[in-house]
C-alpha positions as CSV (number, residue, x, y, z in Angstrom):
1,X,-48.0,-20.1,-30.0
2,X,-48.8,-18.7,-26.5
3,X,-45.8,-21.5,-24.9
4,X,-43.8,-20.0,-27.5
5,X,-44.1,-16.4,-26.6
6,X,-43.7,-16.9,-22.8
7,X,-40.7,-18.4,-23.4
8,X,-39.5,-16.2,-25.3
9,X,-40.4,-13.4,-22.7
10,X,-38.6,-15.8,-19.9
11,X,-35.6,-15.4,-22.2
12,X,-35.8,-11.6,-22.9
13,X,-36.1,-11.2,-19.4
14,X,-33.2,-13.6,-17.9
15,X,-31.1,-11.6,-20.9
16,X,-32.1,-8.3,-19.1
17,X,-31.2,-9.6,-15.7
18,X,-28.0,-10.8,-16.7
19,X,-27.2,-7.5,-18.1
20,X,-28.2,-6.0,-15.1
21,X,-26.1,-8.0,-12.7
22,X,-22.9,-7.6,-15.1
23,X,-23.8,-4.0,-14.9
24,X,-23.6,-3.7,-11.3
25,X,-21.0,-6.3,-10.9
26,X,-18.8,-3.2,-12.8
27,X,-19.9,-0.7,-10.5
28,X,-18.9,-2.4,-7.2
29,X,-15.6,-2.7,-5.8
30,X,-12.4,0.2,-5.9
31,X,-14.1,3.7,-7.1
32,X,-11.4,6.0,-6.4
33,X,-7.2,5.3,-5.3
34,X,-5.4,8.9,-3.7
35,X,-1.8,8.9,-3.8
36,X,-0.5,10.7,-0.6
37,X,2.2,12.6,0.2
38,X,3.6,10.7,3.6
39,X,7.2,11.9,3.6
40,X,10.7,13.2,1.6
41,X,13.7,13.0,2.5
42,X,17.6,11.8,1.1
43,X,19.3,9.4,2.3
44,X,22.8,9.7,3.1
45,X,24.7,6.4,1.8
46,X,22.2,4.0,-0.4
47,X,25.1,1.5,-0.6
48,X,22.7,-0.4,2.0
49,X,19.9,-0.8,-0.2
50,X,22.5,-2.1,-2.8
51,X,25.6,-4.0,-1.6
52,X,28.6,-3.3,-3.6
53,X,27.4,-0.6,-5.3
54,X,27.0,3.2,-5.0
55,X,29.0,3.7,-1.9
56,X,29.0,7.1,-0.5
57,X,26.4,8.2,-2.8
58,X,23.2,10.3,-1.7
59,X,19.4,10.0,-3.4
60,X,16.3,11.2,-2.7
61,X,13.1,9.0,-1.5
62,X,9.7,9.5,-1.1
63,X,7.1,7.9,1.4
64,X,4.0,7.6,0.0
65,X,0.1,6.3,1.4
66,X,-2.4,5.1,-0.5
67,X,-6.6,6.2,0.4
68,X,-8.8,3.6,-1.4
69,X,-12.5,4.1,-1.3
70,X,-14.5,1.3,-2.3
71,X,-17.9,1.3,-3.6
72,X,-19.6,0.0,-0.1
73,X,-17.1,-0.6,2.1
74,X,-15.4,2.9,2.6
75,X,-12.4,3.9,3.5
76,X,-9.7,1.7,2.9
77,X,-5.4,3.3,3.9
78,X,-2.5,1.9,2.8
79,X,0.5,3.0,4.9
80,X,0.8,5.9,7.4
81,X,4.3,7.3,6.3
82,X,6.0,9.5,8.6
83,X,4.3,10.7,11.8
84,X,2.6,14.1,11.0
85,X,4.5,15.5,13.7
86,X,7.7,15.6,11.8
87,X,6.4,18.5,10.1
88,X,7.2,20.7,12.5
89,X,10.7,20.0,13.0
90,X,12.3,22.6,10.8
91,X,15.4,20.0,10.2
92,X,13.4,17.3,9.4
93,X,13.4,13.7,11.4
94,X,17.3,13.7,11.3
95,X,18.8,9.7,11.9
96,X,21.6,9.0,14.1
97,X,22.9,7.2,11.4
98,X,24.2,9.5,9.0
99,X,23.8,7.1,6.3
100,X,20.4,6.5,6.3
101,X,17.1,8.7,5.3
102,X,16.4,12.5,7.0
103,X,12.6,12.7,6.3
104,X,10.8,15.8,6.0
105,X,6.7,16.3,6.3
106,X,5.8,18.6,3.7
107,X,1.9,17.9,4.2
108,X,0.8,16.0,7.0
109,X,-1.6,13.0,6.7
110,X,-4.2,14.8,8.9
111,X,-4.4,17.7,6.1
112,X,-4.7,15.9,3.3
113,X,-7.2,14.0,4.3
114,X,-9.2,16.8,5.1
115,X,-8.7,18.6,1.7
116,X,-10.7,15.2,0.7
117,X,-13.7,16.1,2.9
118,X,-12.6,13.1,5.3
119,X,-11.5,12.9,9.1
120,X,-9.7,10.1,10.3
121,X,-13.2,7.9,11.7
122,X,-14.1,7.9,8.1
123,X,-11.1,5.1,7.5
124,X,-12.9,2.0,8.5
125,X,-10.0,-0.3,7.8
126,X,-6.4,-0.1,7.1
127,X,-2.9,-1.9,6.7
128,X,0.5,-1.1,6.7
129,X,3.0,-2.8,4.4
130,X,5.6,-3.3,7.2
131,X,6.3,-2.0,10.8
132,X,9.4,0.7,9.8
133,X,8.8,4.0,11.3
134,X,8.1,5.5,7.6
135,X,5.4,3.1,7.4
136,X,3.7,3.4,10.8
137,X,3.9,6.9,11.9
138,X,0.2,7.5,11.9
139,X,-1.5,4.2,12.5
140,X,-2.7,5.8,15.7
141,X,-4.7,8.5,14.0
142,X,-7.3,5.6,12.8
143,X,-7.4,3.9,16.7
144,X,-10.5,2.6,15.5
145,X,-10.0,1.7,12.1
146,X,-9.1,-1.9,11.6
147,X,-5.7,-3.3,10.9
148,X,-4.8,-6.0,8.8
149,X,-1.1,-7.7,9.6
150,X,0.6,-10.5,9.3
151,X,1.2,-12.2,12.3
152,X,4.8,-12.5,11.8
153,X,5.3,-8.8,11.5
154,X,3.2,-8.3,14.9
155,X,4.5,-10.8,16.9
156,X,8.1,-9.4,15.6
157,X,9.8,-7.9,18.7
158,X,10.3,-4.1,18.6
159,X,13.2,-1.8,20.5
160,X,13.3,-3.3,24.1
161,X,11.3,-5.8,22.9
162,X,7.8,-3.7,23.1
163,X,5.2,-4.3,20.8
164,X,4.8,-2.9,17.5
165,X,1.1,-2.0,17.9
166,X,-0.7,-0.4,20.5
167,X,-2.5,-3.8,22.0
168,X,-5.8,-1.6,22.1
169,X,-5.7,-1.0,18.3
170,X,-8.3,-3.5,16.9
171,X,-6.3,-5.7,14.5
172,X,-6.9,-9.1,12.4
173,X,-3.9,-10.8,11.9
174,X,-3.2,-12.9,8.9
175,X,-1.1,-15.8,7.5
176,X,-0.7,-14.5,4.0
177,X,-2.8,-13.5,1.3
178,X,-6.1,-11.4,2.2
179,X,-8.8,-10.7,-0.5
180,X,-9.5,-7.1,1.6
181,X,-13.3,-7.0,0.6
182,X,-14.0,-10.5,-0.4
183,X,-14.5,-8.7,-3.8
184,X,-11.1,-9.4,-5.8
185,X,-10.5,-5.8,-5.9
186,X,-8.0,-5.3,-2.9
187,X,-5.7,-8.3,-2.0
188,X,-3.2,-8.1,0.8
189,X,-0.1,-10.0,-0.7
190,X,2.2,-11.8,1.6
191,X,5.6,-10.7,0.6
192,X,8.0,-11.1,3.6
193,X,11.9,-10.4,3.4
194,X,12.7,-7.2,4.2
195,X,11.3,-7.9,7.6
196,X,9.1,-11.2,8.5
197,X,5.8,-10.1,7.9
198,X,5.8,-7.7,5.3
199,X,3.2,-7.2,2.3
200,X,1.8,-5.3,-0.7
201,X,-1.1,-4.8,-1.9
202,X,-2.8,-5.4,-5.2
203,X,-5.3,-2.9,-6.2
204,X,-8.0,-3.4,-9.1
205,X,-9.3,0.2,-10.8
206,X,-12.2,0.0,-13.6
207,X,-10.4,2.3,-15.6
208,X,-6.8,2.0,-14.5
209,X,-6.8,-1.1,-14.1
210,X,-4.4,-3.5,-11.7
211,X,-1.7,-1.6,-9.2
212,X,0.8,-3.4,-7.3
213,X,2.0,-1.4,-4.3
214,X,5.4,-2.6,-3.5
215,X,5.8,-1.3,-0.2
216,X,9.4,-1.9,0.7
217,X,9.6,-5.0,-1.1
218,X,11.6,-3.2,-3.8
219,X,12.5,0.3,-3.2
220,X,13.6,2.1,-6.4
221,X,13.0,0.9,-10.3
222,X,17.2,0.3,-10.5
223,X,16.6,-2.7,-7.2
224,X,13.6,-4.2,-9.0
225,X,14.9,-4.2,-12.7
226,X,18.2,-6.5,-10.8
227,X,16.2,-7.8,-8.0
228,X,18.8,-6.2,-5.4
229,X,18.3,-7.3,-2.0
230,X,19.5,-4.5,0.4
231,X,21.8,-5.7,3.0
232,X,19.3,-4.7,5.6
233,X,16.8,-7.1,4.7
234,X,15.9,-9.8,7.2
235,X,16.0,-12.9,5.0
236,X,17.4,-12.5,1.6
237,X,16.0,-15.7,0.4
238,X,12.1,-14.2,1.1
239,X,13.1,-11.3,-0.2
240,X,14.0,-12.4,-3.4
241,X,10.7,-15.0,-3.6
242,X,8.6,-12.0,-2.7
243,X,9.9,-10.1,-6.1
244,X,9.3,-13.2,-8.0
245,X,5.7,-13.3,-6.5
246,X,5.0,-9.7,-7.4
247,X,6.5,-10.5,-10.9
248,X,4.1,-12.6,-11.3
249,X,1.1,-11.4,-10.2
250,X,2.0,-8.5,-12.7
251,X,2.3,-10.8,-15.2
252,X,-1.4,-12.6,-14.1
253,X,-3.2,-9.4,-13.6
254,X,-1.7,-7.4,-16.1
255,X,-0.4,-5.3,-13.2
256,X,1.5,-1.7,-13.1
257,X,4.1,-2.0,-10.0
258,X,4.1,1.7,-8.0
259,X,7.1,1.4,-6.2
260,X,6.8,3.5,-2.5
261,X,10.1,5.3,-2.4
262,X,10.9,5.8,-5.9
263,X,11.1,9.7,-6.6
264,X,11.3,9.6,-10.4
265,X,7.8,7.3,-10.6
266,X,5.8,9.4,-8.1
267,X,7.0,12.5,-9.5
268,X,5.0,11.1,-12.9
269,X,1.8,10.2,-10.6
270,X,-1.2,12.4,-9.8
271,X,-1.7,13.8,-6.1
272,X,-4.0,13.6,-4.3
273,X,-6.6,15.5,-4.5
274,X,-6.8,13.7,-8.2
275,X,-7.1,10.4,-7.9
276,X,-6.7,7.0,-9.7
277,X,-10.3,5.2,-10.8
Protein backbone atom coordinates (compact mmCIF):
# COMPACT_ATOMS: atom_id res chain seq x y z
CA UNK A 1 0.00 0.00 0.00
CA UNK A 2 2.71 2.48 1.15
CA UNK A 3 4.20 2.58 -3.05
CA UNK A 4 0.67 3.25 -3.58
CA UNK A 5 0.16 6.21 -1.36
CA UNK A 6 3.49 7.98 -2.32
CA UNK A 7 2.49 7.89 -5.59
CA UNK A 8 -0.39 9.17 -5.14
CA UNK A 9 1.15 12.14 -3.03
CA UNK A 10 3.79 12.59 -6.08
CA UNK A 11 0.63 13.02 -8.16
CA UNK A 12 -1.30 15.41 -5.76
CA UNK A 13 1.71 17.32 -5.56
CA UNK A 14 2.87 17.71 -9.41
CA UNK A 15 -1.21 18.60 -9.81
CA UNK A 16 -0.53 21.47 -7.23
CA UNK A 17 2.54 22.61 -8.93
CA UNK A 18 1.06 22.72 -12.14
CA UNK A 19 -1.73 24.76 -10.86
CA UNK A 20 0.61 26.92 -9.45
CA UNK A 21 2.70 27.61 -12.43
CA UNK A 22 -0.58 28.10 -14.68
CA UNK A 23 -1.42 30.47 -11.94
CA UNK A 24 1.49 32.62 -12.22
CA UNK A 25 1.94 32.11 -15.93
CA UNK A 26 -1.68 34.43 -15.71
CA UNK A 27 -0.20 36.92 -13.67
CA UNK A 28 2.85 37.77 -15.64
CA UNK A 29 3.03 39.79 -18.65
CA UNK A 30 0.77 43.26 -19.60
CA UNK A 31 -0.95 44.48 -16.15
CA UNK A 32 -2.20 47.72 -17.10
CA UNK A 33 -2.46 49.73 -21.00
CA UNK A 34 -3.02 53.99 -20.59
CA UNK A 35 -4.35 55.58 -23.60
CA UNK A 36 -2.78 59.12 -23.79
CA UNK A 37 -3.70 62.12 -25.07
CA UNK A 38 -0.56 63.08 -27.54
CA UNK A 39 -2.24 65.63 -29.79
CA UNK A 40 -5.69 67.17 -31.83
CA UNK A 41 -5.88 68.88 -34.45
CA UNK A 42 -7.94 69.06 -38.15
CA UNK A 43 -6.62 68.67 -41.12
CA UNK A 44 -7.23 70.87 -43.85
CA UNK A 45 -7.83 68.72 -47.16
CA UNK A 46 -7.86 64.68 -46.25
CA UNK A 47 -8.16 64.03 -50.02
CA UNK A 48 -4.29 62.88 -49.36
CA UNK A 49 -5.12 60.23 -47.13
CA UNK A 50 -7.80 59.13 -49.75
CA UNK A 51 -7.13 59.74 -53.56
CA UNK A 52 -10.11 60.65 -55.37
CA UNK A 53 -12.18 61.24 -52.72
CA UNK A 54 -13.24 63.97 -50.22
CA UNK A 55 -11.46 66.79 -51.86
CA UNK A 56 -11.53 69.97 -50.12
CA UNK A 57 -12.99 68.46 -47.13
CA UNK A 58 -11.73 69.08 -43.44
CA UNK A 59 -11.78 66.28 -40.31
CA UNK A 60 -10.54 66.12 -37.11
CA UNK A 61 -7.57 63.62 -35.91
CA UNK A 62 -6.28 62.62 -32.82
CA UNK A 63 -2.56 61.57 -31.82
CA UNK A 64 -2.61 59.16 -29.35
CA UNK A 65 0.43 57.20 -27.05
CA UNK A 66 0.14 54.18 -25.47
CA UNK A 67 1.90 53.52 -21.49
CA UNK A 68 2.12 49.72 -21.03
CA UNK A 69 3.32 48.42 -17.69
CA UNK A 70 4.19 45.03 -17.60
CA UNK A 71 4.23 42.72 -14.69
CA UNK A 72 8.31 42.80 -14.30
CA UNK A 73 9.56 44.63 -16.86
CA UNK A 74 8.06 48.24 -16.30
CA UNK A 75 7.45 50.76 -18.32
CA UNK A 76 6.80 50.09 -21.75
CA UNK A 77 5.61 53.76 -24.40
CA UNK A 78 4.22 53.45 -27.51
CA UNK A 79 4.50 56.70 -29.52
CA UNK A 80 5.47 60.23 -28.32
CA UNK A 81 2.82 62.29 -30.26
CA UNK A 82 3.36 65.85 -30.59
CA UNK A 83 6.21 67.60 -28.79
CA UNK A 84 4.83 68.92 -25.42
CA UNK A 85 5.99 72.10 -26.36
CA UNK A 86 3.21 72.75 -28.79
CA UNK A 87 1.13 73.37 -25.95
CA UNK A 88 2.14 76.55 -25.56
CA UNK A 89 1.53 77.91 -28.86
CA UNK A 90 -1.89 79.43 -28.56
CA UNK A 91 -2.42 78.65 -32.49
CA UNK A 92 -1.46 75.32 -32.31
CA UNK A 93 1.64 73.73 -34.54
CA UNK A 94 0.22 75.42 -37.71
CA UNK A 95 1.67 73.48 -41.26
CA UNK A 96 2.93 75.41 -44.08
CA UNK A 97 0.76 73.34 -45.99
CA UNK A 98 -2.61 74.36 -45.58
CA UNK A 99 -3.91 71.08 -46.38
CA UNK A 100 -2.45 69.05 -43.96
CA UNK A 101 -3.02 68.68 -39.91
CA UNK A 102 -2.80 72.03 -37.31
CA UNK A 103 -2.14 70.04 -33.97
CA UNK A 104 -2.89 71.36 -30.82
CA UNK A 105 -1.43 70.02 -27.13
CA UNK A 106 -4.23 69.94 -24.91
CA UNK A 107 -2.17 67.95 -22.15
CA UNK A 108 1.37 67.42 -22.50
CA UNK A 109 3.05 64.01 -22.19
CA UNK A 110 5.17 65.22 -19.30
CA UNK A 111 1.73 65.81 -17.26
CA UNK A 112 0.07 62.96 -17.80
CA UNK A 113 2.59 60.93 -16.87
CA UNK A 114 2.86 62.48 -13.77
CA UNK A 115 -0.86 62.33 -12.89
CA UNK A 116 0.23 58.46 -13.07
CA UNK A 117 2.79 58.85 -10.27
CA UNK A 118 5.60 58.31 -13.10
CA UNK A 119 8.53 60.57 -14.35
CA UNK A 120 10.04 60.01 -17.56
CA UNK A 121 13.28 57.48 -16.06
CA UNK A 122 10.46 55.24 -15.01
CA UNK A 123 10.04 54.27 -19.04
CA UNK A 124 12.64 51.63 -19.37
CA UNK A 125 11.92 51.00 -22.96
CA UNK A 126 9.94 52.43 -25.79
CA UNK A 127 9.09 52.53 -29.62
CA UNK A 128 7.63 54.61 -31.96
CA UNK A 129 5.46 53.31 -34.78
CA UNK A 130 7.11 55.59 -37.44
CA UNK A 131 9.53 58.68 -37.59
CA UNK A 132 6.53 61.54 -38.52
CA UNK A 133 6.82 64.49 -36.22
CA UNK A 134 3.30 63.44 -34.54
CA UNK A 135 4.92 60.27 -33.69
CA UNK A 136 8.37 61.44 -32.36
CA UNK A 137 7.89 64.61 -30.63
CA UNK A 138 8.90 63.41 -27.25
CA UNK A 139 11.26 60.51 -27.80
CA UNK A 140 13.89 62.75 -26.20
CA UNK A 141 12.05 62.94 -22.91
CA UNK A 142 13.09 59.01 -22.26
CA UNK A 143 17.06 59.68 -23.48
CA UNK A 144 17.60 56.78 -21.53
CA UNK A 145 14.85 54.62 -22.17
CA UNK A 146 15.42 52.14 -24.96
CA UNK A 147 14.23 52.24 -28.47
CA UNK A 148 13.11 49.72 -30.60
CA UNK A 149 13.13 50.56 -34.61
CA UNK A 150 13.37 49.12 -37.64
CA UNK A 151 16.40 49.59 -39.29
CA UNK A 152 14.84 50.82 -42.41
CA UNK A 153 13.02 53.55 -40.65
CA UNK A 154 16.39 54.75 -38.92
CA UNK A 155 18.67 54.49 -41.60
CA UNK A 156 15.74 56.47 -43.58
CA UNK A 157 17.28 59.93 -44.41
CA UNK A 158 15.61 62.91 -42.67
CA UNK A 159 15.32 66.85 -43.86
CA UNK A 160 18.97 67.67 -45.15
CA UNK A 161 19.59 64.26 -44.83
CA UNK A 162 20.15 64.28 -40.78
CA UNK A 163 19.29 61.57 -38.76
CA UNK A 164 16.08 60.72 -37.43
CA UNK A 165 17.38 59.87 -33.83
CA UNK A 166 19.61 61.53 -31.77
CA UNK A 167 22.84 58.95 -32.29
CA UNK A 168 23.22 59.19 -28.31
CA UNK A 169 19.67 57.68 -27.76
CA UNK A 170 20.37 54.00 -26.92
CA UNK A 171 18.45 52.09 -29.62
CA UNK A 172 18.08 48.24 -30.88
CA UNK A 173 17.27 48.09 -34.27
CA UNK A 174 15.23 45.37 -35.84
CA UNK A 175 14.42 43.57 -39.04
CA UNK A 176 10.79 42.85 -38.34
CA UNK A 177 8.79 41.29 -35.87
CA UNK A 178 9.93 41.80 -32.01
CA UNK A 179 8.28 39.70 -29.24
CA UNK A 180 8.92 43.11 -26.76
CA UNK A 181 9.39 40.86 -23.48
CA UNK A 182 10.04 37.50 -24.81
CA UNK A 183 6.70 36.88 -23.14
CA UNK A 184 4.06 36.90 -26.14
CA UNK A 185 2.41 39.81 -24.62
CA UNK A 186 3.83 42.82 -26.59
CA UNK A 187 5.02 42.14 -30.26
CA UNK A 188 6.45 44.82 -32.36
CA UNK A 189 4.85 44.03 -35.91
CA UNK A 190 6.61 45.02 -39.02
CA UNK A 191 4.23 46.88 -41.05
CA UNK A 192 6.09 49.16 -43.56
CA UNK A 193 4.31 51.30 -46.29
CA UNK A 194 3.56 54.49 -45.24
CA UNK A 195 7.22 55.01 -44.76
CA UNK A 196 10.00 52.06 -44.91
CA UNK A 197 10.25 51.08 -41.50
CA UNK A 198 7.04 51.47 -39.95
CA UNK A 199 5.18 49.15 -37.26
CA UNK A 200 2.37 48.38 -34.81
CA UNK A 201 2.16 46.81 -32.07
CA UNK A 202 0.12 43.95 -30.73
CA UNK A 203 -0.77 44.14 -27.20
CA UNK A 204 -2.11 41.11 -25.00
CA UNK A 205 -4.47 42.27 -21.82
CA UNK A 206 -5.86 39.33 -19.27
CA UNK A 207 -9.06 40.84 -19.26
CA UNK A 208 -9.21 42.81 -22.49
CA UNK A 209 -7.74 40.79 -24.30
CA UNK A 210 -5.63 41.33 -27.77
CA UNK A 211 -5.13 45.21 -29.10
CA UNK A 212 -3.62 46.02 -32.40
CA UNK A 213 -2.18 49.53 -32.46
CA UNK A 214 -2.25 50.63 -36.04
CA UNK A 215 -0.12 53.43 -35.85
CA UNK A 216 -0.27 55.06 -39.24
CA UNK A 217 -0.75 51.97 -40.95
CA UNK A 218 -4.49 52.89 -41.41
CA UNK A 219 -5.59 56.17 -40.20
CA UNK A 220 -9.37 56.32 -39.83
CA UNK A 221 -12.05 53.23 -39.74
CA UNK A 222 -13.45 54.60 -43.52
CA UNK A 223 -9.32 53.76 -44.98
CA UNK A 224 -9.27 50.42 -43.17
CA UNK A 225 -12.89 49.14 -43.98
CA UNK A 226 -11.48 49.86 -48.10
CA UNK A 227 -7.91 49.53 -47.45
CA UNK A 228 -7.19 53.12 -48.91
CA UNK A 229 -3.62 53.82 -49.34
CA UNK A 230 -3.12 57.61 -49.00
CA UNK A 231 -1.23 59.10 -51.70
CA UNK A 232 1.52 60.08 -49.34
CA UNK A 233 2.53 56.65 -48.59
CA UNK A 234 6.01 55.59 -49.58
CA UNK A 235 5.26 52.21 -51.17
CA UNK A 236 1.72 51.45 -51.82
CA UNK A 237 2.32 47.84 -52.38
CA UNK A 238 3.72 47.44 -48.44
CA UNK A 239 1.20 49.41 -47.47
CA UNK A 240 -1.48 47.37 -48.64
CA UNK A 241 0.48 43.84 -47.35
CA UNK A 242 0.85 45.60 -43.99
CA UNK A 243 -3.20 45.85 -43.71
CA UNK A 244 -3.54 42.36 -44.86
CA UNK A 245 -0.96 41.39 -42.02
CA UNK A 246 -2.84 43.24 -39.40
CA UNK A 247 -6.03 41.63 -40.81
CA UNK A 248 -4.79 38.77 -40.00
CA UNK A 249 -3.24 38.79 -36.88
CA UNK A 250 -6.84 40.11 -35.82
CA UNK A 251 -8.18 37.30 -37.17
CA UNK A 252 -5.27 34.78 -35.22
CA UNK A 253 -5.42 36.65 -31.99
CA UNK A 254 -8.79 37.45 -31.86
CA UNK A 255 -7.62 41.13 -31.99
CA UNK A 256 -9.52 44.61 -31.51
CA UNK A 257 -7.59 47.16 -34.06
CA UNK A 258 -7.30 50.91 -32.13
CA UNK A 259 -6.71 52.89 -34.90
CA UNK A 260 -4.22 56.19 -33.77
CA UNK A 261 -5.96 59.10 -35.40
CA UNK A 262 -9.43 58.04 -35.52
CA UNK A 263 -11.57 60.65 -33.39
CA UNK A 264 -14.83 58.75 -33.40
CA UNK A 265 -12.92 55.40 -31.74
CA UNK A 266 -10.86 57.25 -29.17
CA UNK A 267 -13.64 59.38 -28.21
CA UNK A 268 -15.38 55.73 -27.14
CA UNK A 269 -11.96 54.76 -25.17
CA UNK A 270 -11.08 55.39 -21.62
CA UNK A 271 -8.23 58.05 -20.67
CA UNK A 272 -5.79 57.81 -19.06
CA UNK A 273 -5.78 57.91 -15.76
CA UNK A 274 -8.22 54.65 -16.40
CA UNK A 275 -6.62 52.21 -18.02
CA UNK A 276 -7.06 48.97 -20.09
CA UNK A 277 -6.09 45.50 -18.12
Amino acid sequence: MMPRIKFALAVAALALSGHAAVAQSEKSGVEKLYVLNCGEGTAGDISRWTPGLNEGKSMDFVDSCYLIKHSSKGCFLWDTGIADAVAAMPNGLVPADPKAVTWRRPKTLAAQLEQLGLKPDDVKAMAVSHTHPDHTGNVELFPEAMLYVQKAEYDWPGANNEPRFKPSHPVELLAGDKDVFGDGSVTILSTPGHTPGHQSLLVKLPKTGAVVLSGDAVHFKDNWDNRRVPSMNANKDQSAASMQKIADTLTKDKAQLWINHDKAQRDSQKMAPEFYD
